[in-house]
C-alpha positions in Angstrom: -47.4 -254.0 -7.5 -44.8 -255.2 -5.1 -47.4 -258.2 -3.6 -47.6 -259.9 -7.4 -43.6 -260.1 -7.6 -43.6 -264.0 -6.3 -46.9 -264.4 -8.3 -45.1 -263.1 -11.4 -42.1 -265.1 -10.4 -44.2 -268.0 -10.3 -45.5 -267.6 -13.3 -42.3 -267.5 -15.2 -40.8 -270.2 -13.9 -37.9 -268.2 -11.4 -36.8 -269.9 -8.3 -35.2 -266.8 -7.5 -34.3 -262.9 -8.5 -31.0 -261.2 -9.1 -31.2 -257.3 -8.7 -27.6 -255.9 -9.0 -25.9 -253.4 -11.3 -23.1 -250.9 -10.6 -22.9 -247.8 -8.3 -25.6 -245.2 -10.2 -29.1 -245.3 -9.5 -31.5 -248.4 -10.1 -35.0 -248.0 -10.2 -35.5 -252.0 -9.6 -33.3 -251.7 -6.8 -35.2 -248.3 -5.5 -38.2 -250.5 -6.0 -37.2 -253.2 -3.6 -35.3 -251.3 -1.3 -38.5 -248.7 -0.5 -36.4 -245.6 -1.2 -33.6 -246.2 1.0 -30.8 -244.0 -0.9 -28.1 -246.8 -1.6 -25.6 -246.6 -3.9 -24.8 -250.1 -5.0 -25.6 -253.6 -3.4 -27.7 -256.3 -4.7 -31.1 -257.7 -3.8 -32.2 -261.4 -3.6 -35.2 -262.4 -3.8 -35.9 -266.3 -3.1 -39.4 -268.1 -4.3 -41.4 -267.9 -1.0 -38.9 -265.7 0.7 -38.6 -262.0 2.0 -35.7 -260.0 -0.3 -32.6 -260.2 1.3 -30.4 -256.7 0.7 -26.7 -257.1 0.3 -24.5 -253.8 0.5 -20.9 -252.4 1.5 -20.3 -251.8 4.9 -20.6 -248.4 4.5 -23.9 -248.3 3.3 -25.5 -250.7 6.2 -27.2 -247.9 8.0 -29.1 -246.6 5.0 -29.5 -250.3 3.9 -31.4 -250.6 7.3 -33.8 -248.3 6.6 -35.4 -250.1 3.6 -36.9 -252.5 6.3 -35.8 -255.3 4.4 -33.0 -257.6 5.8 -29.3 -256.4 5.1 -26.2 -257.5 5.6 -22.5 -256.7 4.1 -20.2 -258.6 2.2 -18.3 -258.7 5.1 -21.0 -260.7 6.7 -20.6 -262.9 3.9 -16.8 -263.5 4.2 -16.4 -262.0 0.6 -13.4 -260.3 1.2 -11.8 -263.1 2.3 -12.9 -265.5 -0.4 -11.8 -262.8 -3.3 -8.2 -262.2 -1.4 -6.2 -264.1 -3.8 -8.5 -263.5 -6.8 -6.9 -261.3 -9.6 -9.5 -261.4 -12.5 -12.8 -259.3 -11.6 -14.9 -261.2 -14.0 -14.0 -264.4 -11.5 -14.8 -262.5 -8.2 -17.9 -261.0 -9.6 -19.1 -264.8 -10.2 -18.1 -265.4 -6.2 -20.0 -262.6 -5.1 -23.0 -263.3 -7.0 -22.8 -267.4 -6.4 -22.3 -266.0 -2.4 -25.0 -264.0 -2.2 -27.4 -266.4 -3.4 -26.2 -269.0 -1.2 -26.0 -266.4 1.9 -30.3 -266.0 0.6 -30.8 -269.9 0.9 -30.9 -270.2 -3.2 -28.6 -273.1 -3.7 -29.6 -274.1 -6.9 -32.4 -273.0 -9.9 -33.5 -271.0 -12.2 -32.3 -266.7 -11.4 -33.4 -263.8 -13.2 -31.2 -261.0 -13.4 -31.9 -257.6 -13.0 -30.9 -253.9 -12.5 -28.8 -251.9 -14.1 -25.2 -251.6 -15.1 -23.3 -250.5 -18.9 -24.3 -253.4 -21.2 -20.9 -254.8 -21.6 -21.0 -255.3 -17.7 -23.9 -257.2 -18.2 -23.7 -259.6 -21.1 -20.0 -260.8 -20.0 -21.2 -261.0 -16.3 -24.3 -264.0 -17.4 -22.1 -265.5 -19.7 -19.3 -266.1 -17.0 -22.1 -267.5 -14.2 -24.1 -269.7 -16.7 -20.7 -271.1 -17.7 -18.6 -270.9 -14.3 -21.9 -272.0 -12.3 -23.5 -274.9 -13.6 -26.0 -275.5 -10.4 -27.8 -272.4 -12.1 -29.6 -271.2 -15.2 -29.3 -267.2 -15.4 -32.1 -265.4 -17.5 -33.2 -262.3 -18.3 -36.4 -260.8 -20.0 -37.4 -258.6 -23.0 -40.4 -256.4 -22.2 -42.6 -256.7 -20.4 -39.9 -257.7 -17.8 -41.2 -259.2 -14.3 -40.7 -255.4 -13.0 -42.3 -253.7 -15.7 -45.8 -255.8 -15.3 -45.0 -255.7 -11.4 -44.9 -251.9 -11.6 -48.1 -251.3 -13.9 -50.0 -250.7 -10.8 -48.7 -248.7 -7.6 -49.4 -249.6 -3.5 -50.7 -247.4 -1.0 -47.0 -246.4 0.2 -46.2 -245.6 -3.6 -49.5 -243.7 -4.2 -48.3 -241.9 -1.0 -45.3 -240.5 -2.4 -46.4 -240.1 -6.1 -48.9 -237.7 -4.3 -46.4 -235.6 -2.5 -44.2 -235.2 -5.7 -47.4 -233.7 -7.4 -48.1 -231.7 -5.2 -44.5 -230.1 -4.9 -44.5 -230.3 -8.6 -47.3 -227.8 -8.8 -46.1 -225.3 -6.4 -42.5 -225.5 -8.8 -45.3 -224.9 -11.6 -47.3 -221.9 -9.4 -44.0 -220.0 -8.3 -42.5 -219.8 -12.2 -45.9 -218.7 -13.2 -45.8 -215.9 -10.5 -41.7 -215.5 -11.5 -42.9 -214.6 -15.1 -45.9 -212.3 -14.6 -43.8 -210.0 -12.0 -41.8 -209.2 -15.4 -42.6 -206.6 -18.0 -42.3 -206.3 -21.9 -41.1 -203.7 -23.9 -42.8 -202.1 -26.6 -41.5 -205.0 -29.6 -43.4 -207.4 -27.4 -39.8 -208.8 -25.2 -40.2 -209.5 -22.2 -37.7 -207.8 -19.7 -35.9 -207.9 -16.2 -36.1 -204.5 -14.1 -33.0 -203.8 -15.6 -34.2 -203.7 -19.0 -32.1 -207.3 -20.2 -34.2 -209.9 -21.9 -35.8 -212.6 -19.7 -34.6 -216.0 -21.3 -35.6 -219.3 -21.5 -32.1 -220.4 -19.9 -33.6 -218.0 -16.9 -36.8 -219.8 -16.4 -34.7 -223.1 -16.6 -32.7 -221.7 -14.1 -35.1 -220.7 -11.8 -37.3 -223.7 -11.9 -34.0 -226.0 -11.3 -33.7 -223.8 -7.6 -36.8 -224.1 -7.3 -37.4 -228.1 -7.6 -34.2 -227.9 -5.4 -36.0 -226.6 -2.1 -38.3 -228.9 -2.5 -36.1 -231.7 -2.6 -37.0 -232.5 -6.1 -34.3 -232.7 -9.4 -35.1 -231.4 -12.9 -34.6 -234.5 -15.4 -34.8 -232.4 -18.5 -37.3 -230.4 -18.6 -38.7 -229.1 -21.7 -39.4 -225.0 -22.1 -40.1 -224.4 -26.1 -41.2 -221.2 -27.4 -43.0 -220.1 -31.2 -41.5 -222.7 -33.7 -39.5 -224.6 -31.1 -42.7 -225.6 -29.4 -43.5 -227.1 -32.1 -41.7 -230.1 -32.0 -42.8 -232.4 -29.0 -39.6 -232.9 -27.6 -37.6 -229.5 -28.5 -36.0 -228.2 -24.8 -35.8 -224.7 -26.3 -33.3 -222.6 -26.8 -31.6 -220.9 -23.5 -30.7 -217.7 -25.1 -34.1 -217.3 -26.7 -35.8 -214.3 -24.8 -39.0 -214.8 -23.8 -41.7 -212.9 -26.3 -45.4 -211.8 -26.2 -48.2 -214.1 -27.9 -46.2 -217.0 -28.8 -47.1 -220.4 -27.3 -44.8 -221.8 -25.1 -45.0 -225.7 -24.2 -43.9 -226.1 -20.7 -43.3 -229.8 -19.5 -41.8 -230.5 -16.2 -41.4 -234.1 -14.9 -39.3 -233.7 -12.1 -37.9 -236.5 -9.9 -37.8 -237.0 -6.3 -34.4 -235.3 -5.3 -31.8 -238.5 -5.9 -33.8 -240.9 -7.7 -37.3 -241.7 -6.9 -40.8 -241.0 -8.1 -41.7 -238.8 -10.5 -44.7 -236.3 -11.8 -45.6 -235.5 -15.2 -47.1 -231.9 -15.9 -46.9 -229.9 -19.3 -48.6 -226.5 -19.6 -49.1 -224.6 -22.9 -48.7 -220.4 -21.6 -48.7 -217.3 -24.4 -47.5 -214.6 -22.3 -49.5 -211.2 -22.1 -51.8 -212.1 -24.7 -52.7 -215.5 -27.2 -52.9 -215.3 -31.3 -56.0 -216.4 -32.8 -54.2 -219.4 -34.1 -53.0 -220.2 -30.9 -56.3 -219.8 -29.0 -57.9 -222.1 -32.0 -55.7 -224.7 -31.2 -55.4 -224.9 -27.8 -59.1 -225.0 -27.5 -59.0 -228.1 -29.8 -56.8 -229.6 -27.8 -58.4 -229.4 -24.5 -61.4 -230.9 -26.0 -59.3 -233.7 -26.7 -58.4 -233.4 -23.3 -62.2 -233.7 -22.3 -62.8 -236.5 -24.7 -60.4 -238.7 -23.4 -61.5 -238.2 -20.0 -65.1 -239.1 -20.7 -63.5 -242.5 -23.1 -62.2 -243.9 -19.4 -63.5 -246.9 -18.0 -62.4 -249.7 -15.6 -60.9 -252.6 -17.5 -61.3 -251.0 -20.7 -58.2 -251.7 -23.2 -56.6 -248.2 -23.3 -56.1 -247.5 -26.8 -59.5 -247.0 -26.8 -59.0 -243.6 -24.9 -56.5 -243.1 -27.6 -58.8 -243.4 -30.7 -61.5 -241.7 -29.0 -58.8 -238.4 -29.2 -57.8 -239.7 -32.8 -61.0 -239.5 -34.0 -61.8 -236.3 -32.9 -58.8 -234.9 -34.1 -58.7 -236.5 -37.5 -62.6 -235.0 -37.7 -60.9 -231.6 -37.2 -58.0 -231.9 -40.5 -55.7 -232.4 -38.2 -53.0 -235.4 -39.5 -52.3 -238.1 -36.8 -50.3 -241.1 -37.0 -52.5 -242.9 -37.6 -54.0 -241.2 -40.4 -50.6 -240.5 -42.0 -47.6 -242.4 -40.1 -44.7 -240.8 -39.9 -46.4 -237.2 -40.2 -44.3 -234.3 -38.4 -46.7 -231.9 -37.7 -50.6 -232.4 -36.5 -51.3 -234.9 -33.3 -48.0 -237.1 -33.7 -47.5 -239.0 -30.7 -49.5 -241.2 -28.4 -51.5 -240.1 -25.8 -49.7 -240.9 -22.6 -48.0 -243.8 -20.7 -47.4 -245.0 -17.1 -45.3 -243.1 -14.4 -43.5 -243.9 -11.2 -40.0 -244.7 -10.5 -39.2 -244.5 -14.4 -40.6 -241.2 -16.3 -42.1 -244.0 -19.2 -43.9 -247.2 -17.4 -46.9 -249.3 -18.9 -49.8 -249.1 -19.2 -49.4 -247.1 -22.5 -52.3 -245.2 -23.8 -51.9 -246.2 -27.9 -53.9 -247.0 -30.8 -50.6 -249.2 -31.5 -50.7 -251.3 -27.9 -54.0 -252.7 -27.8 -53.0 -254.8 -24.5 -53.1 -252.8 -22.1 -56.2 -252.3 -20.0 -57.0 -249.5 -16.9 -56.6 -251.2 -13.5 -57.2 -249.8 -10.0 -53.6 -248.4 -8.9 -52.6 -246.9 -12.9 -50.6 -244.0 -12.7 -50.9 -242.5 -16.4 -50.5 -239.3 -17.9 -53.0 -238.1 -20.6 -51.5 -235.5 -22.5 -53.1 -234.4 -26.1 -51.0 -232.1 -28.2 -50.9 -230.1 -31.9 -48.0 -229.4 -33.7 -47.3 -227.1 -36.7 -43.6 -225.9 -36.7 -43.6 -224.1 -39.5 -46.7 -221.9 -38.3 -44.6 -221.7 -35.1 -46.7 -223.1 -32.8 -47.5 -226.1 -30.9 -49.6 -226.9 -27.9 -49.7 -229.7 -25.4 -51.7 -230.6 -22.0 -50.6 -232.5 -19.7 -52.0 -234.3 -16.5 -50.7 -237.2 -14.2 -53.8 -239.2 -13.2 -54.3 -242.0 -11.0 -56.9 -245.1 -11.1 -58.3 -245.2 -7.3 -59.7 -248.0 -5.2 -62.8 -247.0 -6.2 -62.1 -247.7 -9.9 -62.4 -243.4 -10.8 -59.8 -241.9 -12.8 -58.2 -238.9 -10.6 -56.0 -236.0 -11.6 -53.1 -235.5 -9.1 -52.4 -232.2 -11.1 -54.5 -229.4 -10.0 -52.6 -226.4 -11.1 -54.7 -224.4 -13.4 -55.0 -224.5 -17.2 -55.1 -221.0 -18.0 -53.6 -220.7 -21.6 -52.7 -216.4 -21.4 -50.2 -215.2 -18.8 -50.7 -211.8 -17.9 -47.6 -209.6 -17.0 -48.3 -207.7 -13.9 -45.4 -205.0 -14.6 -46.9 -203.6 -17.6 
């Protein structure tokens, strides 16, 4: 969490951090700066010191609210140093060589971090470790300082992954009510009042609105029906219209609205009614579901949740990857990862990363899935889950698990 950052900078040897990158959204900087919606500006943080946030003038007031110190370039004298400069590679040297010397880091080791297009990037460290000799300029492959800082969430963080959930499920609850007020026709299509086909581009389009009045974004959400839910990561198709009996894999991992945190919820629904097959499998999944639940433990290496769900699985005829790598159709994927400010953080839960261990402060999903295409079906569960103070692993995702959504309009 955000109290290891000089620990972990400590540790690798930083005398101070870098956090810059263009105008779009950062989750480093969003990290830092507490939420506060900025849309560029850089962050320093010096060994031993508080971060110091550097923005435009425009953005002082909203730079102000991350509680952090802020100041503008203007503060700095940066427009006046850059006046005469032409080449933009040379003036972003200045501003970063400025900014460290306006956070009392004269000297030393500086990673760099944030985000910007690559190009950006590799031509902006070459130019400082070459124009800048008084400094060494570093960056990280995973894990990254960020990425081991993030691993486990504060109280302020746990705060808002909370109220995301719970909006989250109310989106979840109000599309579940949207669907069942329809009816079906006789062929098993479900239908408007004025006889059209409901679609899968109309749920979309209802669940954007309503993750919009709740101040939440849609970041792709995935709505698969029959053979399209049986690829993991199929959206579905938005003129599909929504049918009777075939499984429909609902995931929804919405964003707070601007950048933020996130939840991570997936459903499986067969509207009116469920197929034998269907029912056969969903059942197996949610006693993989169960399984991994009871394979939790404080400190335990996580793949071991993982192999717990493998096993019972591969018991069942089921192919996994581990069983057959590379296998399309069966439980092919792992069993969940981290979440917060980034939709995939660490800890993962796989029998192929056998370093990571539960801590108090995880936020994981767990999210066990089958997958035949070509019997057109597939089925997937998914909870967000939290590791408390008290060392228990907690769903934050309450909504039910019913698998057959009646229609109240036939």
């Amino acid at each position: 969490m955000k109290s290891d950052i000089q620990r972990l900078m400590a540790e690798r040897g930083l005398d101070a951090i870098y956090v810059g990158g263009g105008e779009g959204y950062s989750d480093v900087r969003d990290y830092l700066a507490n939420g506060a919606h900025i849309t560029g500006g850089v962050i320093i943080i010096k060994q031993g010191s508080d971060p110091v946030l550097i923005v435009n003038g425009m953005e002082i007031e909203e730079a102000k609210a991350s509680g952090l110190q802020a100041v503008t370039y203007g503060d700095m004298g940066y427009m006046q140093a850059v006046a005469q400069i032409t080449d933009p590679t040379i003036r972003a040297v200045k501003m970063v060589e400025m900014s460290l010397k306006h956070a009392g880091v004269e000297s030393g080791r500086v990673g760099m971090y944030g985000r910007d297009a690559i190009n950006n990037t590799i031509s902006l460290v070459n130019a400082l470790n070459d124009q800048l000799p008084d400094y060494e300029f570093v960056g990280e492959l995973h894990p990254s300082l960020f990425s081991e800082a993030m691993l486990t969430k504060d109280p302020d963080e746990m705060e808002r992954l909370l109220d995301v959930a719970r909006r989250t499920c109310e989106v979840l609850e109000a599309t579940w009510d949207y669907i069942a007020g329809h009816s079906a026709t006789d062929d098993g299509v479900v239908i408007d009042e004025d006889g059209t086909p409901l679609t899968i581009g109309d749920i979309k389009r209802y669940v954007r609105r309503a993750l919009l009045d709740r101040e939440l974004q849609d970041t792709g959400m995935i709505f698969a029906q029959g053979r399209d839910a049986g690829f993991p990561h199929s959206r579905g198709q938005a003129d599909m219209p929504l049918k009777l009996g075939q499984s429909i894999v609902f995931d929804l991992f919405p964003q707070e609205l601007g950048g933020g945190y996130h939840h991570d919820v997936t459903r499986t629904w067969s509207i009116g009614y469920a197929s034998d097959a269907v029912k056969i499998i969903y059942d197996q999944v949610m006693q993989a579901f169960d399984i991994s639940i009871e394979a939790y433990g404080l400190g335990k290496p996580t793949h071991m949740m993982q192999e717990a769900v493998l096993d019972f699985f591969e018991g069942n005829g089921h192919p996994t990857q581990r069983s057959q790598p590379g296998a399309m159709s069966g439980y092919v994927h792992s069993l969940g990862h981290g979440l917060g400010l980034n939709i995939h953080e660490g800890p993962s839960i796989s029998h192929l990363r056998r370093e990571d261990v539960f801590q108090i402060g995880n936020c994981v999903t767990i999210e066990p899935g089958l997958y035949y295409p070509d019997d057109g079906l597939g089925v997937r569960v998914e909870d967000t889950f939290v590791v408390t103070e008290q060392g228990e692993l907690q769903s934050i995702t309450p909504f039910k698990k019913d698998l057959v959504l009646p229609l109240r309009g036939n």
